[in-house]
C-alpha positions in Angstrom: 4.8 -192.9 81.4 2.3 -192.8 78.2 4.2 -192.8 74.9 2.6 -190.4 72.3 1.6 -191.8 68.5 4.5 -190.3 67.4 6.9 -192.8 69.6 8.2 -190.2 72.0 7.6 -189.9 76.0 5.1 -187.3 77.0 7.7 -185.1 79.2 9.0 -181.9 79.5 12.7 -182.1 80.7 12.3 -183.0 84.6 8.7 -183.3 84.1 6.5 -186.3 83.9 2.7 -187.3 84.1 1.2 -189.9 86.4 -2.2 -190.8 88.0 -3.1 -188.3 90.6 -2.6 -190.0 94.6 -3.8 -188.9 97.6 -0.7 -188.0 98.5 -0.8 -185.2 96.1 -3.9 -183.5 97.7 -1.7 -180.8 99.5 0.3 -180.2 96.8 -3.0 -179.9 94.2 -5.0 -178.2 96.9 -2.1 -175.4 96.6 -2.1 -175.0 93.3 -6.0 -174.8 92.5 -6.5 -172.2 95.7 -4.0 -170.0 94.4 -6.4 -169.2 91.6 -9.2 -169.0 93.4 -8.2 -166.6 95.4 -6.3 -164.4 93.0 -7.3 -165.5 89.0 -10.4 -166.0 87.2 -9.4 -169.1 86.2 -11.5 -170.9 88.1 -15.0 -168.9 89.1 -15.0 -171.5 92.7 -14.8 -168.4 95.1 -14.2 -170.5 98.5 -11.1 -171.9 98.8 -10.7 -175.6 99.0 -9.9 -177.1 102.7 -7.6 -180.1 102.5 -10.6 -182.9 103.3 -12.3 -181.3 100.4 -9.2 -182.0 97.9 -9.3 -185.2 99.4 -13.1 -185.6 98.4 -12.1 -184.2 95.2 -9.2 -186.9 94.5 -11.0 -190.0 95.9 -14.0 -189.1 93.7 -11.6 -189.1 90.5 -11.1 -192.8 89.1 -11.1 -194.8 85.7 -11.9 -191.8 82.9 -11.9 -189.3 85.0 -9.2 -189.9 87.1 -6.7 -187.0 87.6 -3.5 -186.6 87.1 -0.6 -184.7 87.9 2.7 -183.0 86.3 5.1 -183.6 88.4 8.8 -182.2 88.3 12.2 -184.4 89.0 13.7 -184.0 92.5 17.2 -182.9 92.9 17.6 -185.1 95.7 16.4 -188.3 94.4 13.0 -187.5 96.6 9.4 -188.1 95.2 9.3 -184.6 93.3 6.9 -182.0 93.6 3.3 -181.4 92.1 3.8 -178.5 89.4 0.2 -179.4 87.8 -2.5 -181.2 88.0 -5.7 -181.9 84.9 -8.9 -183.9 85.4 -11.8 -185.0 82.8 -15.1 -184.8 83.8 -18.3 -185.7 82.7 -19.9 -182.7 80.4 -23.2 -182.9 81.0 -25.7 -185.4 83.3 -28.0 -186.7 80.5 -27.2 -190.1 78.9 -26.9 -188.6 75.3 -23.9 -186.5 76.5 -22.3 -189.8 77.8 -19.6 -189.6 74.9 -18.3 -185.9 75.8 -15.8 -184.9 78.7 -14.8 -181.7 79.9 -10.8 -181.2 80.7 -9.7 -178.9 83.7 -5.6 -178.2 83.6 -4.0 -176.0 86.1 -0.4 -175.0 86.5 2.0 -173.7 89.0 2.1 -170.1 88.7 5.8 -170.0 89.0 6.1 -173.0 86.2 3.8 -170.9 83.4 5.5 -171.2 79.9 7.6 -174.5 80.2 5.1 -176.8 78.4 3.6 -178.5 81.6 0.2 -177.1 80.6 0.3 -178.9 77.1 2.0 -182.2 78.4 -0.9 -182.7 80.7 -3.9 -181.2 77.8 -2.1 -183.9 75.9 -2.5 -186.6 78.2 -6.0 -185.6 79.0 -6.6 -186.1 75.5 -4.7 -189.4 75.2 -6.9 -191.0 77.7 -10.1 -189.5 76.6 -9.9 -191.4 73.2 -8.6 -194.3 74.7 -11.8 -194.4 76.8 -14.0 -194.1 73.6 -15.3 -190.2 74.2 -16.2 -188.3 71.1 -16.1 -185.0 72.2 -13.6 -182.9 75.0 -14.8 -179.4 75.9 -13.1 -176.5 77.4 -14.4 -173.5 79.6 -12.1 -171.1 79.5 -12.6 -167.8 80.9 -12.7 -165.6 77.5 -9.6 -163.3 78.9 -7.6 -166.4 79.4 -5.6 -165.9 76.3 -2.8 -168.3 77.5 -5.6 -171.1 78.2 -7.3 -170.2 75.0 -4.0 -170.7 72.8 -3.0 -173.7 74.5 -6.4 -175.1 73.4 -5.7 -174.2 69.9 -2.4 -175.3 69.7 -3.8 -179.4 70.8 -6.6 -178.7 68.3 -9.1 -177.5 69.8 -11.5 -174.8 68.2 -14.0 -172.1 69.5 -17.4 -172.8 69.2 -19.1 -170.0 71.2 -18.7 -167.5 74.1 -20.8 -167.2 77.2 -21.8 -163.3 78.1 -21.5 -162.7 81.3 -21.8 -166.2 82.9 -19.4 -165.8 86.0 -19.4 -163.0 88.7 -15.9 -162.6 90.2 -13.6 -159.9 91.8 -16.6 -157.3 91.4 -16.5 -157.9 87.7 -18.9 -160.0 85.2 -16.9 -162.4 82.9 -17.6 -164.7 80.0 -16.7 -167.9 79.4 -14.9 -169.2 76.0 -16.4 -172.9 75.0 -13.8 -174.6 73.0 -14.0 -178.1 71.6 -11.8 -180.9 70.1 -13.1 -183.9 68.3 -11.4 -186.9 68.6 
């Protein structure tokens, strides 16, 4: 477990933050497909099959690695995925090399505890300590819960795209946020 600059341990009570494994690809795969299907959180539209998570995972290593919330078992068993974030490069050209993009999803049924925020926080952690300049959010612009989390870790607005993403029937735009660090 990472230590913030202040001295105390990233965690939520029960909660803590570790590399993603492949053993977590069910568990992920779960959480992400839940908002495709029902959430514009995401605008993927096909629901991930479990050799794709796998694809997904295996492809995710040094500074983009992801990793995973993942709450205390009762029964002094492994504990169960209740999150999962990922940093990804921004853009493809070499002069975007120093920016990242985060992606942080959260169990539906864990909304409001803080897991969202210890794993932003963690994001952010290892993108300065791998030398980025720049992390970006795309948040869909009704996501006022994604949006304020974003705020909160210091992140600001910097523009909105109209009408980007085509989901449920609907056209929806996307909120661009970014944090120097």
């Amino acid at each position: 477990m990472r230590v913030l600059r202040g001295g105390y341990p990233r965690r939520v009570p029960e909660t803590s933050v570790r590399l993603a494994t492949p053993a977590d690809a069910e568990q992920i795969r779960d959480i992400y497909n839940h908002e495709v299907m029902h959430t514009v959180a995401t605008f993927d539209l096909v629901p991930r099959s479990l050799a794709d998570q796998q694809e997904w995972l295996a492809a995710r290593s040094g500074a983009f690695a992801a990793i995973v919330a993942v709450e205390a078992a009762t029964d002094g068993g492994a504990g169960e995925v209740v999150g999962f974030g990922s940093l990804s490069p921004y853009k493809e050209r070499a002069a975007y090399r120093t920016s990242v993009e985060n992606s942080v999803y959260v169990r539906r049924d864990r909304h409001g505890r803080g897991i969202g925020r210890l794993l932003l926080e963690e994001l952010l952690s290892t993108a300065e300590l791998s030398g980025f300049h720049a992390v970006f959010a795309r948040i869909n612009a009704s996501g006022e819960a994604s949006i304020a989390l974003h705020r909160r870790c210091g992140y600001e607005l910097v523009g909105i795209e109209r009408e980007v993403g085509r989901k449920f029937s609907r056209w929806h735009d996307v909120a661009l946020m970014e944090r120097l660090l």
